[in-house]
N, C-alpha and C positions, 0 to 999 in steps of 0.2 A: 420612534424611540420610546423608552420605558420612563417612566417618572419615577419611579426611586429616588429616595431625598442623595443618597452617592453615587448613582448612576452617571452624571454630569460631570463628578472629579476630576476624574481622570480615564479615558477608555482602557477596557480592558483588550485582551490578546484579542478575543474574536470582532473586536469592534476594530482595532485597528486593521486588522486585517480585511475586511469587510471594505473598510474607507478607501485602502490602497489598492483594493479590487475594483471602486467604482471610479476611483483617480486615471488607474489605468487604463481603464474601459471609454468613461464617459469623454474624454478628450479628442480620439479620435472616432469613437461615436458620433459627436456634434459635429467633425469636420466631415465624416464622410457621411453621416446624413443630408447635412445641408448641401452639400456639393451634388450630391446622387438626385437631389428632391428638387433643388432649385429654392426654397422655403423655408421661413424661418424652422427652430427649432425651439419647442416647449418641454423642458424638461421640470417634472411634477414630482414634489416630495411630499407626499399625503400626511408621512407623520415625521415631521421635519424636526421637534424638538428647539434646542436654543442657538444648533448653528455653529457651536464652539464650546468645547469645552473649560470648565472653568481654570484647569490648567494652561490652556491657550491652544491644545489640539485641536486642529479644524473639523469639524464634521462633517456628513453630506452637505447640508445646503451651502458652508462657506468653500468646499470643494468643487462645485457645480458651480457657485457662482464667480470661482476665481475663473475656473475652465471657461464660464462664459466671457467674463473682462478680456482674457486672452485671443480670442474667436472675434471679441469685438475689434481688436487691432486690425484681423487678415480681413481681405477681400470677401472672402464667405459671410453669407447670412448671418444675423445673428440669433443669439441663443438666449430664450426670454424662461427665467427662472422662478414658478409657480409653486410658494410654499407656506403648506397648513399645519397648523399646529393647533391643538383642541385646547390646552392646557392654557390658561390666562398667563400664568407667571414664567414657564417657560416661552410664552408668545414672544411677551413682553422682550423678555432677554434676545431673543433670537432677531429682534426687530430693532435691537438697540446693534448688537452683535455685524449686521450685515448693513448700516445705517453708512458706509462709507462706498460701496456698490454704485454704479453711474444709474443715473438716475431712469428707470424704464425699465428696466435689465430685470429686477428682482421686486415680484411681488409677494407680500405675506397677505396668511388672512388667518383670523383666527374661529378657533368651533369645528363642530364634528364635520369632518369631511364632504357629506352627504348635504350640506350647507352648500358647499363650494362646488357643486360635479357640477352645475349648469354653465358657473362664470369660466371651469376648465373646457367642456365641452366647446364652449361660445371662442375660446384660445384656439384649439385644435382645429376651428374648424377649414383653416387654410392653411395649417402651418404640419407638422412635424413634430412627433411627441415622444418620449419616452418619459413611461410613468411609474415612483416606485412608490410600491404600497408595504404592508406588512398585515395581513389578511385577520389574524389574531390579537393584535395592537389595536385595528380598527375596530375590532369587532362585522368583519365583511362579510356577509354570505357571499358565495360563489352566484347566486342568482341576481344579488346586487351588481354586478361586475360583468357579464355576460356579454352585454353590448360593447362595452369597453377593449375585450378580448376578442369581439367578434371582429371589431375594428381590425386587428392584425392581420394582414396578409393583406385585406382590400384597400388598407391606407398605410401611407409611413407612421406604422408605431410599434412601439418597443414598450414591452412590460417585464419589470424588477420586480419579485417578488421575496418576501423575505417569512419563508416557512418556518414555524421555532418549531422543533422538535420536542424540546425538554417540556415546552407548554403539553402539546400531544400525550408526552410519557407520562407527564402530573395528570392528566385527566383521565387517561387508563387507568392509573396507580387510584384514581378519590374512588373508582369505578369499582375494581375489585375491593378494596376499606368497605364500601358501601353495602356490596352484599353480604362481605363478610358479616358487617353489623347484623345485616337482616335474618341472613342464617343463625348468628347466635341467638339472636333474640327467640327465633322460633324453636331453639332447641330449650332456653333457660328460661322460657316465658315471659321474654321481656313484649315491649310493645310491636310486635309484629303487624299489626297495621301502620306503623310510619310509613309516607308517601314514598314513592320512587324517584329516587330522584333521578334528573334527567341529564345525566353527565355527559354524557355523548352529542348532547344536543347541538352546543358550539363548533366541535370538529366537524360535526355531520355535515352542519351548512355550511363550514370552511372550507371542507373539500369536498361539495358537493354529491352527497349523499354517504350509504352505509358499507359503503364499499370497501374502505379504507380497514374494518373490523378484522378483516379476515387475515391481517397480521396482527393479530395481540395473540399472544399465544403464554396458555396460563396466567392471566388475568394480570399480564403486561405487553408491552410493547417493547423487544430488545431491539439492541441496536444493529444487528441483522439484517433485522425488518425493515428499515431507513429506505435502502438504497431499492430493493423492490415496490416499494410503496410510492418513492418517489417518481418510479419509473412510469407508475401508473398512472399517476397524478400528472406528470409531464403531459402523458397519450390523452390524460383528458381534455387539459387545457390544449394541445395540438389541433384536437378534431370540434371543439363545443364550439354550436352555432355552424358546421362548413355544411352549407347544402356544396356546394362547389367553389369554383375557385382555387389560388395557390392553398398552399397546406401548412400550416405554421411549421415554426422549428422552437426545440427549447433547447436550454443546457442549464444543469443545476449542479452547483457543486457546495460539498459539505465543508461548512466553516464550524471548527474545533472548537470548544471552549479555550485549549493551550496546544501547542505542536501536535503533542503527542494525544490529546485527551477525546472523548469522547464528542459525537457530535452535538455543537448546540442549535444550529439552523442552516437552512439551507439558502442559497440567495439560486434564486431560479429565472433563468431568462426566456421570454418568450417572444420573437420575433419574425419576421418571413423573411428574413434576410440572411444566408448564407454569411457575407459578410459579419456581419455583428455578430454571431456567431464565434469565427474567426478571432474577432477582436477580444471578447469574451473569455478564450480560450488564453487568448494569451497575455493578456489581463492577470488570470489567476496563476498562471506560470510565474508571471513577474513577482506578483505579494507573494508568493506562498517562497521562490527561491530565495528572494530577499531572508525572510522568514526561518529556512529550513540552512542557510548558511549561516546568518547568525547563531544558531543553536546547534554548528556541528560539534558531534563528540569531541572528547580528547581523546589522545592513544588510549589503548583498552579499554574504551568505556563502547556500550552496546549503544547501535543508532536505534533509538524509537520507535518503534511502530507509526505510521505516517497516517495511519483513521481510512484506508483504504485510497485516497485522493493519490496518492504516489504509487508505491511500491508496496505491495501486499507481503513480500516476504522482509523475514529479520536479514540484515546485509553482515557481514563482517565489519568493524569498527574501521580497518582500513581504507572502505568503498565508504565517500564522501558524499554528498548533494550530488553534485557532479559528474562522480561517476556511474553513479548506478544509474543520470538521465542517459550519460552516453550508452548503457548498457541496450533501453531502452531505444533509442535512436539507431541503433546497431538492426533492431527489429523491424524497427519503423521504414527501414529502408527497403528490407524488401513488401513489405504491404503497402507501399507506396509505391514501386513498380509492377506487383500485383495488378493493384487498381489504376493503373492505365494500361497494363497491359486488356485487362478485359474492357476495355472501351473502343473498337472499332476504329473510330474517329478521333482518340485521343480525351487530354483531355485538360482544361488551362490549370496554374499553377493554384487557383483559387479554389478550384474544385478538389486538388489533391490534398488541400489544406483547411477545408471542410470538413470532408471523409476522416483525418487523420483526426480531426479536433474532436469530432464525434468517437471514436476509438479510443482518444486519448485526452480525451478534455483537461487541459492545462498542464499538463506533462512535456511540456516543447514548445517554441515559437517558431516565429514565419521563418527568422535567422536559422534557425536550426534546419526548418524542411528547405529554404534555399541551397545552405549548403547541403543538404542530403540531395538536392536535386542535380544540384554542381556534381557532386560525385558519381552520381548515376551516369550523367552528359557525359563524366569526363572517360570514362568504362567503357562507354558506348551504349549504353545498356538501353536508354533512351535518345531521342532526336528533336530537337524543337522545330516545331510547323508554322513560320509565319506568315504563308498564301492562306489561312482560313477565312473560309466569307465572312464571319462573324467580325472581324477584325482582332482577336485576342491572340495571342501566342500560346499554341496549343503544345501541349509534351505528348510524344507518340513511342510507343516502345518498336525497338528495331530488331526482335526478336521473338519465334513462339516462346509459347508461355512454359515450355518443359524445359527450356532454354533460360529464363529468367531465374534461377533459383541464387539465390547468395549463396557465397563461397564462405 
């Protein structure tokens, strides 16, 4: 979190929305981690802040750490809450803030991060992690973090990353100012030996070299360029460190400054687990409908532009949140008899809901593809298979595929 003396007030749109992404997420996260692992769960807030805002908003760590108080009721493992905060005086607060927590459950530390990897390291090293960072906040090179991510896929961990964009477009923008300068100066005879300065230097090692350059276009980075970049930046963090092995998974999706506004960061998931994925997915379904029904129009007023995350076209005022997901869902259904029809062997409800999340990240939940699946069943369109060796109940489509097309 950022230090700004009003930053702690009160959050803003993209902060809450952000919180009731990790709300939604990190709950059945912790349960179906620990269940799948057998192992506790260490969930890590690198830049944890004071915990609560001074309005009484809860933030990550008192959201995590209610999620864990909960977790500690059931039978499942429990969920041990690891959080750093650099800052003396938001330390302070966040450690008074969380001082009602049972006791074990929530550990603070304070100072720069790189202080504390070895006493995280020494946590993880039998347990179940998910770790969120914020790579520009820290000041992180990608080469700092390597082992970290490499960990993914070969152990239970999950990494939160929280990409600020607007930082990126402020370092492009100091980037072209600068040469500007330099040009004038050499045309008006100013000091054209002033140094270069080295503005690129910080994103270079944030995301892992110079690669990221090649969307600034005219000596910015528009907002175009987001979503290709980020895509890129997923594939890196997928494959860094795999001589072999499973093969990560990511999903990022872009949080707004306001509904309708521009992007200010992205929160990026990296995990080997299909599942979490899933949950991920429908995580951001949940904050963003909440979100996008409290701000529906009134009669004739135009719906918003949605920042790409929804629905790319302008709708009529008429078609609600609502409807245009059914529009969507209407779609969904046949790409989801699609993709089991070309599967052979079928293929389980979790897999269909993978593929889909991937296509559709946060535009639909499990409810939604159930009954999309109820409706296929009930057509005939598909057949459920429950002699597979594997023990899971498979969906098998009961027709060729020139035969599948929606009506």
């Amino acid at each position: 979190m950022a230090e700004g003396d009003t930053f702690f007030h009160t959050p803003s749109f993209a902060s809450k929305l952000k919180h009731d992404i990790l709300r939604r997420f990190l709950g059945p996260a912790f349960r179906v981690m620990a269940a799948g692992t057998g192992l506790e769960v260490v969930w890590a807030d690198l830049l944890a802040g004071r915990g609560v805002y001074e309005d009484g908003t809860p933030a990550s760590p008192m959201i995590a750490a209610h999620l864990a108080e909960e977790q500690a009721a059931s039978p499942l493992r429990r969920v041990l809450c690891f959080n750093v905060e650099r800052s003396r005086r938001h330390f302070d607060a966040l450690t008074f803030n969380l001082r009602g927590m049972p006791e074990g459950m929530v550990l603070n530390r304070q100072g720069d991060w790189r202080l504390h990897l070895d006493e995280l390291r020494d946590l993880l090293e039998n347990r179940a992690g998910i770790i969120f960072m914020d790579p520009y906040g820290l000041g992180i090179d990608l080469s700092e973090i390597v082992d970290l991510i490499a960990e993914i896929g070969q152990r239970p961990r999950d990494l939160i990353l929280r990409l600020d964009m607007q930082t990126l477009q402020r370092i492009v923008g100091a980037k072209r100012r600068h040469d500007e300068e330099r040009a004038s100066a050499a045309v008006y005879g100013g000091d054209i030996g002033m140094p270069v300065k080295e503005d690129f230097r910080t994103a270079d090692r944030t995301l892992g070299g110079v690669w990221w350059r090649r969307y600034i276009v005219d000596g910015a980075l528009p907002e175009a360029a987001f979503a290709p970049l980020i895509a890129e930046y997923c594939h890196l963090l997928e494959s860094l460190g795999i001589d072999q092995g499973p093969r990560r998974k990511t999903a990022a999706v872009p949080i707004p400054f306001k509904l309708s506004g521009d992007t200010f960061y992205y929160l990026i998931l990296v995990t080997r687990s299909g599942k979490a994925i899933t949950l991920f997915s429908d995580a951001i379904e949940g904050a963003f409908g909440v979100a996008y029904r409290a701000g529906e129009p009134t009669s004739g007023d135009a719906i918003p532009r949605s920042n790409g995350l929804l629905f790319e076209e302008l709708r009529p005022a008429t078609l609600t949140y609502d409807g245009r997901q059914q529009e969507l869902l209407a779609l969904m259904e046949g790409e989801a008899l699609s993709f089991v029809q070309r599967r052979p062997w079928g293929a389980t409800f979790q897999e269909v809901h993978e593929e889909m999340a991937r296509e559709h990240l946060g535009l639909f939940n499990g409810t939604h593809l159930r009954a999309l699946v109820k409706r296929l069943r009930i057509r005939g369109a598909i057949e459920t298979d429950t002699t597979a060796v594997s023990g899971h109940t498979r969906l098998r489509s009961t027709r060729p595929q020139q035969e599948n097309a929606i009506g």
